[in-house]
GUSE-790222 format. One line per 2 residues: their letters; for each residue x, y, z of N, C-alpha, C. Coordinates in nm, 4 decimals, always signed. Layout:
<pts>
a) X Y Z X Y Z X Y Z  ... $
</pts>
This chain:
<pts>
xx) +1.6141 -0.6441 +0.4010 +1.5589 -0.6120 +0.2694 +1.4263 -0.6854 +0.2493  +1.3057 -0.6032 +0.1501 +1.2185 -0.6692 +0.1772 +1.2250 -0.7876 +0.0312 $
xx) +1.1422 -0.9122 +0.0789 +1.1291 -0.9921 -0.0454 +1.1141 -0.9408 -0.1708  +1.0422 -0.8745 -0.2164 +1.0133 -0.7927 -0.3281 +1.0912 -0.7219 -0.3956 $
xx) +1.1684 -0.6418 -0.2807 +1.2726 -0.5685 -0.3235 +1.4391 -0.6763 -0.3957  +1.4077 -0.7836 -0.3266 +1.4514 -0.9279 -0.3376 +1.5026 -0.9738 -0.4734 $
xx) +1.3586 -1.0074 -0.5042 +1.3040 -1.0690 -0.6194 +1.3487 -0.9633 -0.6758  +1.3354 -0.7958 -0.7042 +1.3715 -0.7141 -0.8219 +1.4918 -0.7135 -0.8372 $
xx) +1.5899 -0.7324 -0.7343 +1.7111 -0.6854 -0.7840 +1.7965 -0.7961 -0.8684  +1.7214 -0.9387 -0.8411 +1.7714 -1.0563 -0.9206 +1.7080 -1.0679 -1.0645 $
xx) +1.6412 -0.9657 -1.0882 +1.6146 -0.9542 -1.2077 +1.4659 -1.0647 -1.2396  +1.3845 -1.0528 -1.1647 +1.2417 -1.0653 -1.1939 +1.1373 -1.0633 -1.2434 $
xx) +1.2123 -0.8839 -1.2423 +1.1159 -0.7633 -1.3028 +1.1271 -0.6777 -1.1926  +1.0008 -0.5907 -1.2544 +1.0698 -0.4256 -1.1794 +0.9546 -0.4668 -1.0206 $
xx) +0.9684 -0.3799 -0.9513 +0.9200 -0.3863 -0.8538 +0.7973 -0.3881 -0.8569  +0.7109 -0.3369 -0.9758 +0.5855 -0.3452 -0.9913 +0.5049 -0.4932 -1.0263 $
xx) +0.6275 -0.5340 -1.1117 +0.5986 -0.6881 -1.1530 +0.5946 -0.7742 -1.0700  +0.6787 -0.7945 -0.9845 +0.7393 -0.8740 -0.8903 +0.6221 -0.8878 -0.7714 $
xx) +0.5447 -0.7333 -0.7781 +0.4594 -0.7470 -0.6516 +0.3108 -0.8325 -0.7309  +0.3017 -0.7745 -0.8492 +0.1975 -0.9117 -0.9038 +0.2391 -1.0673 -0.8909 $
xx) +0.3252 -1.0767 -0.9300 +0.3975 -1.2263 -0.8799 +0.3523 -1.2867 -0.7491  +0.3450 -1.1643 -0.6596 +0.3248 -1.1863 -0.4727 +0.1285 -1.2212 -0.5107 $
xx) +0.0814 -1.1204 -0.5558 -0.0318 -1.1315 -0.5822 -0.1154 -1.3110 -0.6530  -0.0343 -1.3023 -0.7463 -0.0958 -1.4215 -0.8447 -0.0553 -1.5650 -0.7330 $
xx) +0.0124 -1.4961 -0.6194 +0.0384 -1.6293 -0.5398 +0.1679 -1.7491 -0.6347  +0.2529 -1.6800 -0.6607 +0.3846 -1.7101 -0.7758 +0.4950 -1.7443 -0.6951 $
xx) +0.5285 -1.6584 -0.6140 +0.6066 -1.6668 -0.4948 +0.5973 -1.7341 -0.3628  +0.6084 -1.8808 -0.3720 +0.6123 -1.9661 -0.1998 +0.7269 -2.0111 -0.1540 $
xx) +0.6884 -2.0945 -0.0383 +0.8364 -2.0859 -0.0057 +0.8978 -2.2721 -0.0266  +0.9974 -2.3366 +0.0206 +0.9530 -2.4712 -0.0404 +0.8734 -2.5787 -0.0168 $
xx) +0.7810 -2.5781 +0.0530 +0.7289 -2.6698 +0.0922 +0.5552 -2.5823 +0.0257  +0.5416 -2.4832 -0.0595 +0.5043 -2.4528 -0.1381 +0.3586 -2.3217 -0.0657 $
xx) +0.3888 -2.2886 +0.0427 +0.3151 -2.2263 +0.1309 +0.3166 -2.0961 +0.0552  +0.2218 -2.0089 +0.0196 +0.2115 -1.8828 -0.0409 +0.3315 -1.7895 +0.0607 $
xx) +0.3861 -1.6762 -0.0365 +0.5034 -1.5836 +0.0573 +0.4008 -1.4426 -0.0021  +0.4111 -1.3343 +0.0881 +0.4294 -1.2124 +0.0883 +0.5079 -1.1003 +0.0926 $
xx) +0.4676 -1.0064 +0.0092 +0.5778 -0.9728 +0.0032 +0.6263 -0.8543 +0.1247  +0.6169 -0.8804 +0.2248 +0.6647 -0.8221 +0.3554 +0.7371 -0.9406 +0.4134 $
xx) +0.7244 -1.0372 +0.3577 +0.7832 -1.1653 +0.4907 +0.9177 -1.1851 +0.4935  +0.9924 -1.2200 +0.5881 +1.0974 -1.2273 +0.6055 +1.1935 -1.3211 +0.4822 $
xx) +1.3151 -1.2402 +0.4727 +1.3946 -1.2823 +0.3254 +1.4632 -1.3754 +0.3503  +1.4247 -1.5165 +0.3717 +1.5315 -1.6475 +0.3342 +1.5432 -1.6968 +0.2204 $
xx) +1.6517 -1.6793 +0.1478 +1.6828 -1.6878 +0.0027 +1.6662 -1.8194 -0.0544  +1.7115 -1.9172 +0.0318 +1.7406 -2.0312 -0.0220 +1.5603 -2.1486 +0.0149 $
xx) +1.5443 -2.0402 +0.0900 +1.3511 -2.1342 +0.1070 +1.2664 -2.0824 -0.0028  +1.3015 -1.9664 -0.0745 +1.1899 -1.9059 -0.1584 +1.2139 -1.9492 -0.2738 $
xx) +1.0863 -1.9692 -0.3534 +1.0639 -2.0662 -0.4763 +0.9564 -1.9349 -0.5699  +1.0028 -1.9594 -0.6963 +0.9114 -1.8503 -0.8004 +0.8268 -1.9295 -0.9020 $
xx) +0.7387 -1.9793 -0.9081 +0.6497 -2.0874 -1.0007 +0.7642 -2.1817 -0.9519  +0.7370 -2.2280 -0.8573 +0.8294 -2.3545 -0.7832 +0.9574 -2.3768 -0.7562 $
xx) +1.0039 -2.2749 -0.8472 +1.1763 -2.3200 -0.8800 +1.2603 -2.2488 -0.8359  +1.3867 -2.2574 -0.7212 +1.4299 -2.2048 -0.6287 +1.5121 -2.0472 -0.7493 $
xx) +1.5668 -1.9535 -0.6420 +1.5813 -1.8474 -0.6616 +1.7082 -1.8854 -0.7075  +1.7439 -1.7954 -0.8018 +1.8450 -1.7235 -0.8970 +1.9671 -1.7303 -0.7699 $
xx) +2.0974 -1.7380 -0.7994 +2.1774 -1.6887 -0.7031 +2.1962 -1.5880 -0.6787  +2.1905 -1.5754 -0.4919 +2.2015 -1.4369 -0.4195 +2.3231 -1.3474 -0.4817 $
xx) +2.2826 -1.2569 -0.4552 +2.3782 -1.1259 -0.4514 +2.5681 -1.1917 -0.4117  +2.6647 -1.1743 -0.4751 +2.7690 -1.2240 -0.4249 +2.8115 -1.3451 -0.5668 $
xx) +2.7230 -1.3249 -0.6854 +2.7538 -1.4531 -0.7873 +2.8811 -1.3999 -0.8554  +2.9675 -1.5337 -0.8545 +3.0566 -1.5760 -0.9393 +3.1001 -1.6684 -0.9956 $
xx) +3.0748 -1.6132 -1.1427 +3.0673 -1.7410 -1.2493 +3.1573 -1.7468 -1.3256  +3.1957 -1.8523 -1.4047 +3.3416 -1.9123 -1.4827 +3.2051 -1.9032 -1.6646 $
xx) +3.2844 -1.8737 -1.7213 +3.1746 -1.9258 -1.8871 +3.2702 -1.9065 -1.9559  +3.3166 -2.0438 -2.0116 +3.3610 -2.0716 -2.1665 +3.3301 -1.9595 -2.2946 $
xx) +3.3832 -1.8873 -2.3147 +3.3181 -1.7622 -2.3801 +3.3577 -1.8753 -2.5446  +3.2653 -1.8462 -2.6237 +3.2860 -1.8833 -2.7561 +3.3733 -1.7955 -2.8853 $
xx) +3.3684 -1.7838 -2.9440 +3.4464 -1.7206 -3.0898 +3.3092 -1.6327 -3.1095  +3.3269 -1.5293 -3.1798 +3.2216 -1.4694 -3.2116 +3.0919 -1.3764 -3.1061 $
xx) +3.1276 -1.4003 -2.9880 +3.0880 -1.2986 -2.8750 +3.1417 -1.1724 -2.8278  +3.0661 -1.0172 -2.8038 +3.1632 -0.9503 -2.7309 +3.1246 -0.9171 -2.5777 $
xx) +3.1951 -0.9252 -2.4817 +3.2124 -0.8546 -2.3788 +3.1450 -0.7170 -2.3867  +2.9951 -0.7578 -2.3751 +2.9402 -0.6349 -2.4008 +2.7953 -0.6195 -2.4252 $
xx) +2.7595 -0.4750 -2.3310 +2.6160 -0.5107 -2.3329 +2.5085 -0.4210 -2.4349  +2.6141 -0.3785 -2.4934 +2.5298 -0.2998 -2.6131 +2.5694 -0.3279 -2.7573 $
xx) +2.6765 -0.4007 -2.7736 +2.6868 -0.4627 -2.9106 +2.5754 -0.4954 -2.9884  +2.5349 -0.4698 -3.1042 +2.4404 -0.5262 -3.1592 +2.4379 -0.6417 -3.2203 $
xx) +2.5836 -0.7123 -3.1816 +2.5797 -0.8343 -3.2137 +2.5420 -0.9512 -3.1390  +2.6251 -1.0635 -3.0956 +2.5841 -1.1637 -3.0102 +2.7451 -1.0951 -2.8840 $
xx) +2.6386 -1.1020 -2.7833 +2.7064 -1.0992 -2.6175 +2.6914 -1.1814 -2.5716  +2.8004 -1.1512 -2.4285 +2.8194 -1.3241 -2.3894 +2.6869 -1.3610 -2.2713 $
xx) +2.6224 -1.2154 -2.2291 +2.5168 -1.2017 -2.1823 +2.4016 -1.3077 -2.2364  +2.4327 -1.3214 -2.3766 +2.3445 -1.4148 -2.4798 +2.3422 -1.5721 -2.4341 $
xx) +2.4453 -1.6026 -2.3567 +2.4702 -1.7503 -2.3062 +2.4507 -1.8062 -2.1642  +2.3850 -1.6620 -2.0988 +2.3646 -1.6539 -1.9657 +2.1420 -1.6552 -1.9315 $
xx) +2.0775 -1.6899 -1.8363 +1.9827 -1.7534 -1.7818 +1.9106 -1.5261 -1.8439  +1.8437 -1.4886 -1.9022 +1.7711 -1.3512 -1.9375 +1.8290 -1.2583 -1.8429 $
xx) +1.7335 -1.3479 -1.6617 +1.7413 -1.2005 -1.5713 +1.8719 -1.1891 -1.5097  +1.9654 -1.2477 -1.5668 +2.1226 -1.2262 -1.5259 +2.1593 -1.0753 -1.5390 $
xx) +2.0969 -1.0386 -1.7036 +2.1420 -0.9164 -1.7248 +2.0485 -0.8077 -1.6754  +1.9260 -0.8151 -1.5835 +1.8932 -0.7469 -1.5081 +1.9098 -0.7585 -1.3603 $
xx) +2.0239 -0.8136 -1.2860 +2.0740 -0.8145 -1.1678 +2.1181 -0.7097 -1.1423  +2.1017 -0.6138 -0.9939 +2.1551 -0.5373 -0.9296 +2.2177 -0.5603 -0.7755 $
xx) +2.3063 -0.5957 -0.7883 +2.4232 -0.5108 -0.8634 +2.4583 -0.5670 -1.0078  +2.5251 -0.5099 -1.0912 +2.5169 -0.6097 -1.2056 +2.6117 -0.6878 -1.2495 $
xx) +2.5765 -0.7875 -1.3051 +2.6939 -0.8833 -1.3282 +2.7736 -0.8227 -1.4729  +2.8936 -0.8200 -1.3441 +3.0182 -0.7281 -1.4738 +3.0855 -0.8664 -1.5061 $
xx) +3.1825 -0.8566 -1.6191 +3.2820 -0.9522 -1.7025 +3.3801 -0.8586 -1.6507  +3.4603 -0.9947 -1.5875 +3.5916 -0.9156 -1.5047 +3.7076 -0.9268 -1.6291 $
xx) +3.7484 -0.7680 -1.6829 +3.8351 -0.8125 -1.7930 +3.7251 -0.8287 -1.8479  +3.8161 -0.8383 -1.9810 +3.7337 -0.8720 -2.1603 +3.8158 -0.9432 -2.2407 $
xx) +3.7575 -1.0577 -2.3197 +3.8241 -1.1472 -2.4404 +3.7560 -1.0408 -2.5540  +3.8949 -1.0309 -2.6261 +3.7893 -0.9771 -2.7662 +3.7055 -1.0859 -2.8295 $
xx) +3.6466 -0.9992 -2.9292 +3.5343 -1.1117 -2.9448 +3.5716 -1.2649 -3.0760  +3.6799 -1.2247 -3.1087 +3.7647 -1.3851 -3.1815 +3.8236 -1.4105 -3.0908 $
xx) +3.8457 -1.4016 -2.9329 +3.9270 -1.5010 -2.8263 +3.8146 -1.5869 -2.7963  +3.8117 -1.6920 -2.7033 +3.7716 -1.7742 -2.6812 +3.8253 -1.8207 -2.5182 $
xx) +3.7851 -1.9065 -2.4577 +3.8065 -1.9713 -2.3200 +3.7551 -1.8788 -2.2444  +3.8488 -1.8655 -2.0972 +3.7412 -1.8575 -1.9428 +3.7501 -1.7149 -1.9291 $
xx) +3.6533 -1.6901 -1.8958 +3.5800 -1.5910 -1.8942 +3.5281 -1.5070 -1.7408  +3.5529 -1.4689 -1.6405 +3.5192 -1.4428 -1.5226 +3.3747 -1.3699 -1.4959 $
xx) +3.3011 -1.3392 -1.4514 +3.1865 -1.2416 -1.4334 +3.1154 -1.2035 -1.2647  +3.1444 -1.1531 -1.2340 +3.0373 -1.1452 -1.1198 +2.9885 -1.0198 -1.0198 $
xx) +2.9161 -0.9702 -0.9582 +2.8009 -0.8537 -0.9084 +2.9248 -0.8385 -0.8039  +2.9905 -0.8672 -0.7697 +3.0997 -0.8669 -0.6720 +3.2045 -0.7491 -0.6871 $
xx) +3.1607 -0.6105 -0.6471 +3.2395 -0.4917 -0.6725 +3.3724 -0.5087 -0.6604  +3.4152 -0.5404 -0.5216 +3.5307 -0.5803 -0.4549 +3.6118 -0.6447 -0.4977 $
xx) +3.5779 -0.7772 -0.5007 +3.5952 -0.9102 -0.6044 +3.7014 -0.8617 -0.7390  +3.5891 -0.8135 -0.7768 +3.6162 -0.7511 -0.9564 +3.7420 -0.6936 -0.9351 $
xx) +3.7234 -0.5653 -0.8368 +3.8732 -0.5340 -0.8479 +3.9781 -0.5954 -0.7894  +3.9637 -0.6978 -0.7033 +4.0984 -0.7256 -0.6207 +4.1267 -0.8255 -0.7428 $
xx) +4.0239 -0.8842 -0.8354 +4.1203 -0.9879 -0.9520 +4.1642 -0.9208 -1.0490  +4.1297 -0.7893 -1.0987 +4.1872 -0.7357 -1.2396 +4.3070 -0.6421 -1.1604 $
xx) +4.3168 -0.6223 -1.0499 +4.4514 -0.5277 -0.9619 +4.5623 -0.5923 -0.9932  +4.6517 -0.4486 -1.0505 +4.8168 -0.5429 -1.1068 +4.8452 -0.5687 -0.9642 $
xx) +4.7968 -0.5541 -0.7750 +4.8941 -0.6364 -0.7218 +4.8472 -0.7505 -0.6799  +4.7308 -0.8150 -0.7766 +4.6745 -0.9507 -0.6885 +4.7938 -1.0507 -0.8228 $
xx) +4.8489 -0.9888 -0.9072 +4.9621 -1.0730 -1.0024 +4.9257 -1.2103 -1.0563  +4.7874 -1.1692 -1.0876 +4.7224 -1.3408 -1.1287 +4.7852 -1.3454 -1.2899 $
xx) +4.8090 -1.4605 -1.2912 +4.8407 -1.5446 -1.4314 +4.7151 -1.5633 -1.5019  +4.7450 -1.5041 -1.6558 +4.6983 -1.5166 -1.7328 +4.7259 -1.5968 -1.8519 $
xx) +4.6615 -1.7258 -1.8683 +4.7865 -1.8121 -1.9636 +4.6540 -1.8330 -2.1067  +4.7396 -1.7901 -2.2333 +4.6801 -1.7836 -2.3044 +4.7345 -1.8826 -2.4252 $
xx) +4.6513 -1.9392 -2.5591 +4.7115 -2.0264 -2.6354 +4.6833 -2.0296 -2.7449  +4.7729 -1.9779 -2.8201 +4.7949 -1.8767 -2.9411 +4.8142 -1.9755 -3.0578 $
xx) +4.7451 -2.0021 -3.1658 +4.7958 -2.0080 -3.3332 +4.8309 -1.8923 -3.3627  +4.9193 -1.9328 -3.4706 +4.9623 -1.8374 -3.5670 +4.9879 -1.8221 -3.6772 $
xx) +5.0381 -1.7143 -3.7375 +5.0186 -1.7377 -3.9057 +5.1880 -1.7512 -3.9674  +5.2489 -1.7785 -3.8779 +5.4148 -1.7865 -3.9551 +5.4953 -1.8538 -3.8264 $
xx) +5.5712 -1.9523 -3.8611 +5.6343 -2.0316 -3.7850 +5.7195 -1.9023 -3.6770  +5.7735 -1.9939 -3.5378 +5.7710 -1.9487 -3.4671 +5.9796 -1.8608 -3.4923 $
xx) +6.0012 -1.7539 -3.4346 +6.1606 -1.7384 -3.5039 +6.2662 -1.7862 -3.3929  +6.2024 -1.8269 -3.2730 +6.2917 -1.8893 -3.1922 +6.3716 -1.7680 -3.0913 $
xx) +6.3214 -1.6316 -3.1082 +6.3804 -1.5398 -3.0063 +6.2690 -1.4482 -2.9082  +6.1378 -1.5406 -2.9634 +6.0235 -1.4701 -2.8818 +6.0164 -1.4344 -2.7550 $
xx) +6.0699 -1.5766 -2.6965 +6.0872 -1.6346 -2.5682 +6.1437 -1.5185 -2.5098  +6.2474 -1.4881 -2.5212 +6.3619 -1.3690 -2.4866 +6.2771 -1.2748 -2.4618 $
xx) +6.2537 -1.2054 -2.6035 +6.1721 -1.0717 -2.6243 +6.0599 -1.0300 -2.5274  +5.9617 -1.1440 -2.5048 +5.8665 -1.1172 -2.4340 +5.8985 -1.1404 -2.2624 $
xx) +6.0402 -1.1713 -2.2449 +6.1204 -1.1727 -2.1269 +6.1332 -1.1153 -2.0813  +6.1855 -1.0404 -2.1464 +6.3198 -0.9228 -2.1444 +6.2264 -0.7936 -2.0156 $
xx) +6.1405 -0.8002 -2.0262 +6.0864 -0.6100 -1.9907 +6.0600 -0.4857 -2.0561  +6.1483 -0.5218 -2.1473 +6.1895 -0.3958 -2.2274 +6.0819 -0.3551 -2.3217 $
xx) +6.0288 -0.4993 -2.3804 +5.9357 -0.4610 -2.5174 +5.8078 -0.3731 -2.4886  +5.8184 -0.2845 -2.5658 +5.7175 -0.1713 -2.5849 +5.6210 -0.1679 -2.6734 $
xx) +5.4720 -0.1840 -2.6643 +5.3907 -0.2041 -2.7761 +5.3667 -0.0918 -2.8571  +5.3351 -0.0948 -2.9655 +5.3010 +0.0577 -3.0624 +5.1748 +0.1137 -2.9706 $
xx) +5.2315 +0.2794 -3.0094 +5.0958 +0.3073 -2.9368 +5.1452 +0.3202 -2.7874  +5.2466 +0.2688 -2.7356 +5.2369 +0.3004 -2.5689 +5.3893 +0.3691 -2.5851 $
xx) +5.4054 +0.4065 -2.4517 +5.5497 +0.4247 -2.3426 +5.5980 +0.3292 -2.2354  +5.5221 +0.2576 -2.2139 +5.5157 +0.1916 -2.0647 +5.5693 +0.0317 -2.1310 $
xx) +5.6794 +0.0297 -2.0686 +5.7121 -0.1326 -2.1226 +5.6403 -0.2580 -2.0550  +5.6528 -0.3499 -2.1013 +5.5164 -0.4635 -2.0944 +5.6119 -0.5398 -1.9734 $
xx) +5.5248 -0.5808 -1.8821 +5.5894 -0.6423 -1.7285 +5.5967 -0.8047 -1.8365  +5.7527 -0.8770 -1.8070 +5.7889 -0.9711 -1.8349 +5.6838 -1.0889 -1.8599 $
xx) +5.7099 -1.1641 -1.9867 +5.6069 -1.2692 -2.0197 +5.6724 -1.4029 -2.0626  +5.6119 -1.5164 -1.9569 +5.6668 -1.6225 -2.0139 +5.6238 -1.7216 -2.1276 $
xx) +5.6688 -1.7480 -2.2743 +5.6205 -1.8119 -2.3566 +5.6769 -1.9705 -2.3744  +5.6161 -2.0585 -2.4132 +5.6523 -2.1609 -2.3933 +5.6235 -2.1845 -2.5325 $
xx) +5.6981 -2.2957 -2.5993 +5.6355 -2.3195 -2.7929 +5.6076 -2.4610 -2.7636  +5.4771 -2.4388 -2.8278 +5.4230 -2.5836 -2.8473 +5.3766 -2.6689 -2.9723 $
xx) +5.4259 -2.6070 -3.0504 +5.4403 -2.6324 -3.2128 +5.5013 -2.5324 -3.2775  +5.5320 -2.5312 -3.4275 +5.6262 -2.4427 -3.5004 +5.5456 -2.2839 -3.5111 $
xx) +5.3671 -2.3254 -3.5053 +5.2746 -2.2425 -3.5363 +5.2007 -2.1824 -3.3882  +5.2925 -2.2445 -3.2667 +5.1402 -2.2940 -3.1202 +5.2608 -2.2229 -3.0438 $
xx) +5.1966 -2.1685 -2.9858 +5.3125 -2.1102 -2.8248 +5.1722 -2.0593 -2.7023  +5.2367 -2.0627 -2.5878 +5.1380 -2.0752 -2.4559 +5.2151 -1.9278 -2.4330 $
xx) +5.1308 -1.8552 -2.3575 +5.1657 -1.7393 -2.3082 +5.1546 -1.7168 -2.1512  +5.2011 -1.6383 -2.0886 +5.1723 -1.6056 -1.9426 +5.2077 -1.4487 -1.9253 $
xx) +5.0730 -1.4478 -1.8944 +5.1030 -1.2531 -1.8462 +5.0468 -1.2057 -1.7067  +5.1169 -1.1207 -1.7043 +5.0752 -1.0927 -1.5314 +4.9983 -0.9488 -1.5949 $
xx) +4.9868 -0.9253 -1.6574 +4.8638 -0.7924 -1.7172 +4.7963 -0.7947 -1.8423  +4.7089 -0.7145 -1.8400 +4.6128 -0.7210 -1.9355 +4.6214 -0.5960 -2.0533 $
xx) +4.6583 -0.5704 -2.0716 +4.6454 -0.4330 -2.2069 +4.5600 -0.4653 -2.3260  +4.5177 -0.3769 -2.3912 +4.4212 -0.3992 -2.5137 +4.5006 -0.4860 -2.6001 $
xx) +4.4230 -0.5737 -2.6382 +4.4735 -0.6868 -2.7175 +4.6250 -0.7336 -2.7029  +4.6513 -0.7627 -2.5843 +4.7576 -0.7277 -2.5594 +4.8254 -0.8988 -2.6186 $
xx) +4.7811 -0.9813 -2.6026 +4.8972 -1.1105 -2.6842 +4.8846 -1.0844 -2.8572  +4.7586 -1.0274 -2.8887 +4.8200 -1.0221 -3.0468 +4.9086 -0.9044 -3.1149 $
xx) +4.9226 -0.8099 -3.0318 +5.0316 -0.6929 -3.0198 +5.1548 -0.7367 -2.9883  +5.1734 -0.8171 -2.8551 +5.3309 -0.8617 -2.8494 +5.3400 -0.9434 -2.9944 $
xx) +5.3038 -1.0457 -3.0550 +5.3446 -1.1247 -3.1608 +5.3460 -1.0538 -3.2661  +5.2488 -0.9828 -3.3072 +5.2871 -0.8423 -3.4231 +5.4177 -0.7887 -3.3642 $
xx) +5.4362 -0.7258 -3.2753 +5.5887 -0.6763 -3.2431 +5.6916 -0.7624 -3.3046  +5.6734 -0.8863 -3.2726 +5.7535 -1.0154 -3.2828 +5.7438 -1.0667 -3.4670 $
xx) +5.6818 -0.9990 -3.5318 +5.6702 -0.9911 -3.6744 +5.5723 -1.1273 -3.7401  +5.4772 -1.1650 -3.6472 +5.3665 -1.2576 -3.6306 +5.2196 -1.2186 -3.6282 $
xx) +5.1379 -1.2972 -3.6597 +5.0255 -1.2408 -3.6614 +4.9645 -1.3711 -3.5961  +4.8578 -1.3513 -3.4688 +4.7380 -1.4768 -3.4274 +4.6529 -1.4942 -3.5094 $
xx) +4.6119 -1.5737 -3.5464 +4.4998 -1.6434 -3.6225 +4.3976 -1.7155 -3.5128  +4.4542 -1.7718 -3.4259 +4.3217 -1.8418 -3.2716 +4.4211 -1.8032 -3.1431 $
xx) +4.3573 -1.7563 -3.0497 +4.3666 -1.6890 -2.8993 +4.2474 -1.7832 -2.8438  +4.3417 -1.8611 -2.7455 +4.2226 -1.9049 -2.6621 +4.2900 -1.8992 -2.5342 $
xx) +4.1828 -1.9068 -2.3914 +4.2698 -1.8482 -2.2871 +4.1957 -1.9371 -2.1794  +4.2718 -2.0632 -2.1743 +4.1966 -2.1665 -2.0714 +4.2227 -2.1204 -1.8964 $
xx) +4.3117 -2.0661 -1.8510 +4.3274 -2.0426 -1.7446 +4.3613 -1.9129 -1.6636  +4.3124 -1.9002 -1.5790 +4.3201 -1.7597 -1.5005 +4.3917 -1.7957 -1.3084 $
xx) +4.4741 -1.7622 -1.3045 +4.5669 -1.7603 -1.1626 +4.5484 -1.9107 -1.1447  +4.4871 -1.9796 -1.0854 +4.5245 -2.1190 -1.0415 +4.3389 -2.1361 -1.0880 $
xx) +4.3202 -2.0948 -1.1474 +4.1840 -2.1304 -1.2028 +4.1358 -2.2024 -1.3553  +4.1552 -2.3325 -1.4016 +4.1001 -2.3586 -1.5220 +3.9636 -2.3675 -1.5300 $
xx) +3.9924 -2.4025 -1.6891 +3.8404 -2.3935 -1.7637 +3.8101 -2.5958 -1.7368  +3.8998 -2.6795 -1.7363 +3.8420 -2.8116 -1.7222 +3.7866 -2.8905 -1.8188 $
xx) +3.6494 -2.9274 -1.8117 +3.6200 -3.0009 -1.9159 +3.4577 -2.9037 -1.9204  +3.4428 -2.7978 -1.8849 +3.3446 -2.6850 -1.8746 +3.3117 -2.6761 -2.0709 $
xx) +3.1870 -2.7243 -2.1123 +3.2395 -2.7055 -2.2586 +3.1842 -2.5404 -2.3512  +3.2191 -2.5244 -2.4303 +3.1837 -2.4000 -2.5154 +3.0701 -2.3689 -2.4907 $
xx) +3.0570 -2.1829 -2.4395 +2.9649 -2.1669 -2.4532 +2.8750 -2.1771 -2.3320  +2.8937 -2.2541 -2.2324 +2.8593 -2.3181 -2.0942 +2.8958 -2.2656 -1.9443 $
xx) +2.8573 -2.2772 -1.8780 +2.8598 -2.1429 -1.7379 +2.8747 -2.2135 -1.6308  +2.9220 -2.2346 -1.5232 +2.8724 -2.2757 -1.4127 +2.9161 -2.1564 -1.2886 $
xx) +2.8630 -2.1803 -1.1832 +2.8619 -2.0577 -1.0585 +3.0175 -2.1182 -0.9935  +3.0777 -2.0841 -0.9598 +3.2252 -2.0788 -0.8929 +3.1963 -2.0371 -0.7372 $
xx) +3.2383 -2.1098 -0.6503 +3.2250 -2.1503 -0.5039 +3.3689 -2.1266 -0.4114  +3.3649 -2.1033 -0.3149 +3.4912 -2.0833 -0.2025 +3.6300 -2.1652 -0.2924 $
xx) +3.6003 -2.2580 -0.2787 +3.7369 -2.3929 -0.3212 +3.7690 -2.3080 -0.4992  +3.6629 -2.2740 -0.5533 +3.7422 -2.2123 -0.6820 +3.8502 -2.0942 -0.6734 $
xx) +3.7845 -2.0029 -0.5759 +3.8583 -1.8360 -0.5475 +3.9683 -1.9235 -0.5173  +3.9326 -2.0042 -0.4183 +4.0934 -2.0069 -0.3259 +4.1729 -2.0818 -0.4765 $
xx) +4.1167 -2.1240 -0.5472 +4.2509 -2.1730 -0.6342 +4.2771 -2.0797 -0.7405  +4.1781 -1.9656 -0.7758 +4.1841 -1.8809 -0.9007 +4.3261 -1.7929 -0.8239 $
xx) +4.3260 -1.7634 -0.6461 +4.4215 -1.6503 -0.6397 +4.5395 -1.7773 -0.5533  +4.5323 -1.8675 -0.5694 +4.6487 -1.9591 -0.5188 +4.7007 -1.9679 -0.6244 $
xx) +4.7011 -1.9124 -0.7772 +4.7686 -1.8919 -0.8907 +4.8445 -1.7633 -0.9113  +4.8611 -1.6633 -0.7876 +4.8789 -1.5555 -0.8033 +5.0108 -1.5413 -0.8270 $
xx) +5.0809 -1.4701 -0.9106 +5.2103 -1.4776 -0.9853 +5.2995 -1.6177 -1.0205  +5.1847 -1.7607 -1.0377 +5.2168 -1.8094 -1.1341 +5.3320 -1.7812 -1.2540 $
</pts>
């Protein structure tokens, strides 16, 4: 691939821009030698007004999603795109949000240009744990546990009964969730079933993957040693 073509797909600018960049002498490599844009593509030597390149093709990132963001790139509100470096959201391939928090959930958040990736983590057979941590608006009735056990429970709106969920209570108002799937709003539907309503959804961990001490709002790129622990959580 040529440099140029490089630089556009990490979101630069368009190919026209990118080749002024080559022009204005914008693009060297690190030891600060002018690059062209025919020269051979080593990612990690090339520098843009000095400062090394965006991560290659293959990014995957963890972000603390906040309260008040949606999973989404045309909302006219605030996206979580909004908490990410501009030319993120002009990367090609593009950086998808694996899964979606609605936009009052909160915690970890997955994202990355990684076609493959994307699907082998949202696939009901990679069976990653989803552990989520629920307030609520009415003490807890003490047969949730069961209910969301059982198999059986059916959300309004569907046919398909919900694959077994383990809840744990951690106050009269606090219970931890674990789901091996994702359905539309799917923890504040089981607790409405359950004659409850959430008031805070937050969702610190994904298969053997936490959020840490990563704080609100905040991103970092996720490396070999993370995957292997996000799917060493797999049916958690």
């Amino acid at each position: 691939m040529k440099l140029v073509k490089h630089l556009a797909n990490l979101g630069y600018g368009s190919r026209k821009e990118v080749a002024w960049m080559f022009r204005e002498g914008r693009v060297t490599d690190a030891n600060g030698e002018v690059l062209y844009q025919d020269d051979p593509l080593d990612h990690d030597n090339v520098r843009v007004d000095g400062q090394p390149l965006d991560p290659p093709p293959g990014l995957v990132l963890m972000l603390h999603k906040p309260a008040g963001y949606t999973c989404s790139t045309k909302d006219p509100g605030r996206i979580v795109y909004d908490l990410l470096p501009p030319r993120f959201r002009l990367r090609n391939p593009v950086l998808s949000t694996v899964g979606r928090l609605d936009r009052d959930t909160t915690g970890l958040l997955l994202m990355t240009d990684d076609g493959q990736l994307l699907h082998r983590i949202v696939s009901p057979k990679s069976k990653l744990a989803k552990v989520y941590e629920a307030g609520l608006a009415e003490d807890l009735r003490g047969d949730e546990a069961q209910l969301f056990a059982s198999g059986t429970l059916v959300l309004e709106g569907e046919d398909t009964p919900l694959l077994p969920a383990r809840l744990e209570v951690l106050g009269p108002r606090r219970a931890r969730l674990v789901l091996h799937e994702g359905r539309y709003h799917q923890v504040r539907r089981m607790f409405a079933a359950a004659g409850n309503r959430v008031l805070a959804l937050h969702r610190p961990q994904v298969g053997g993957l936490e959020l840490g001490g990563l704080p609100e709002g905040q991103w970092r790129q996720l490396g070999q040693a993370d995957l292997d622990a996000l799917f060493a959580g797999a049916g958690a």
